[in-house]
C-alpha positions as CSV (number, residue, x, y, z in Angstrom):
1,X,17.4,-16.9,-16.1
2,X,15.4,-15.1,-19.2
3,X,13.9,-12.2,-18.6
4,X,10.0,-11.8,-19.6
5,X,8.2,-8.9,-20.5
6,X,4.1,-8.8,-21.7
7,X,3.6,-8.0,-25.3
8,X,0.7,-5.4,-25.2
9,X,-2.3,-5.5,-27.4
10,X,-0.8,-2.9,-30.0
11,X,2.2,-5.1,-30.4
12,X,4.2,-2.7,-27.8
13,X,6.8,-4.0,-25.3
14,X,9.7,-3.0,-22.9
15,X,13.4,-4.3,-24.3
16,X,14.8,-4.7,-20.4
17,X,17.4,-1.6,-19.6
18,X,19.9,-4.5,-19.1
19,X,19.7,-5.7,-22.7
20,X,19.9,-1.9,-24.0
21,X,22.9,-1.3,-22.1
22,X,24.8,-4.2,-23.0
23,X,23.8,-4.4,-26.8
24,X,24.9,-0.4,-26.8
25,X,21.2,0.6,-27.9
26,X,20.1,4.1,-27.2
27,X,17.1,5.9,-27.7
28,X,16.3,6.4,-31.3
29,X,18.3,3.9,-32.6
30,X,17.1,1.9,-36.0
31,X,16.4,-2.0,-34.4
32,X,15.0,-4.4,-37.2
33,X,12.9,-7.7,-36.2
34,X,13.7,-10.5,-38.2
35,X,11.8,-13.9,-37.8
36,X,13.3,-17.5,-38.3
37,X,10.3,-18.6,-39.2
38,X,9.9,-21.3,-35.8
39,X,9.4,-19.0,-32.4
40,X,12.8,-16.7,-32.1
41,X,12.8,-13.1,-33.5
42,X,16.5,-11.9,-34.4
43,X,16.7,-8.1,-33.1
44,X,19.8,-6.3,-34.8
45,X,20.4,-2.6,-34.6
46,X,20.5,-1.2,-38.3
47,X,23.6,0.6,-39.1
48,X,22.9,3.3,-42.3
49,X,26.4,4.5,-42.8
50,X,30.1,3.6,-42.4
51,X,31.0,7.1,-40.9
52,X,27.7,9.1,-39.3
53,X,30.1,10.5,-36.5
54,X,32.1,12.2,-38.9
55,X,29.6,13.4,-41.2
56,X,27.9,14.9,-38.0
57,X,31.4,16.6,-37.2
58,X,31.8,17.7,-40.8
59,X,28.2,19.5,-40.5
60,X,29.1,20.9,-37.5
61,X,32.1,22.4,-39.3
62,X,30.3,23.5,-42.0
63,X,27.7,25.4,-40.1
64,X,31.0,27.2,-38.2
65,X,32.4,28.3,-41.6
66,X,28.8,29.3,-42.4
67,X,28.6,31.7,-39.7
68,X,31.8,33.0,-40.3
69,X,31.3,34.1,-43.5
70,X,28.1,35.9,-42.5
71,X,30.2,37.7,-40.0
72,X,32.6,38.7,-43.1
73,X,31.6,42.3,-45.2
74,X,30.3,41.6,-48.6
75,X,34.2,42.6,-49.8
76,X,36.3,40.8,-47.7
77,X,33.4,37.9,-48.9
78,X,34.6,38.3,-52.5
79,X,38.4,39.0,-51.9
80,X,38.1,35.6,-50.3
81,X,36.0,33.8,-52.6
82,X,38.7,35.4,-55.8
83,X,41.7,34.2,-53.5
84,X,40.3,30.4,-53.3
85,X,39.2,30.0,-56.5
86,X,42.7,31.7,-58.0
87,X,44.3,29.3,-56.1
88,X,42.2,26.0,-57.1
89,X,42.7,26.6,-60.5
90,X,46.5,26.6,-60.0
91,X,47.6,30.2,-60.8
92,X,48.2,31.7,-56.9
């Protein structure tokens, strides 16, 4: 049995929970609206990259090694940044 929701006069309406929750939609997801040109609108969640979690989780480590190394003294910050750089180039 479909379910049947009113289309409000600025274009608004409800997508029913049940949909959501079985399509995996949550809020702030990117949904696009394509027509087939007869009376059915296709309704696809857009996808913008291959790996968003782990860019998320590389952020998030990022942002820790940030604020370690404004907890490190301006030395320690060099002795550090001569060690790595030593050591990319091959020579420690």
């Amino acid at each position: 049995m479909p379910i049947r929701r009113m289309l409000g006069k600025r274009g608004n309406t409800t997508i029913p929970q049940e949909i959501r929750q079985s399509a995996g939609w949550k809020y702030n997801d990117v949904l696009s609206f394509t027509w087939d040109g007869c009376d059915s609108v296709i309704v696809k969640k857009e996808k913008f990259c291959d790996n968003c979690a782990g860019k998320q989780k590389e952020n998030k480590e990022r942002a820790t090694a940030q604020a370690l190394m404004e907890q490190m003294s301006p030395e320690f910050r060099k002795a550090a940044l001569e060690f790595l750089l030593a050591k990319g180039s091959g020579s420690g």
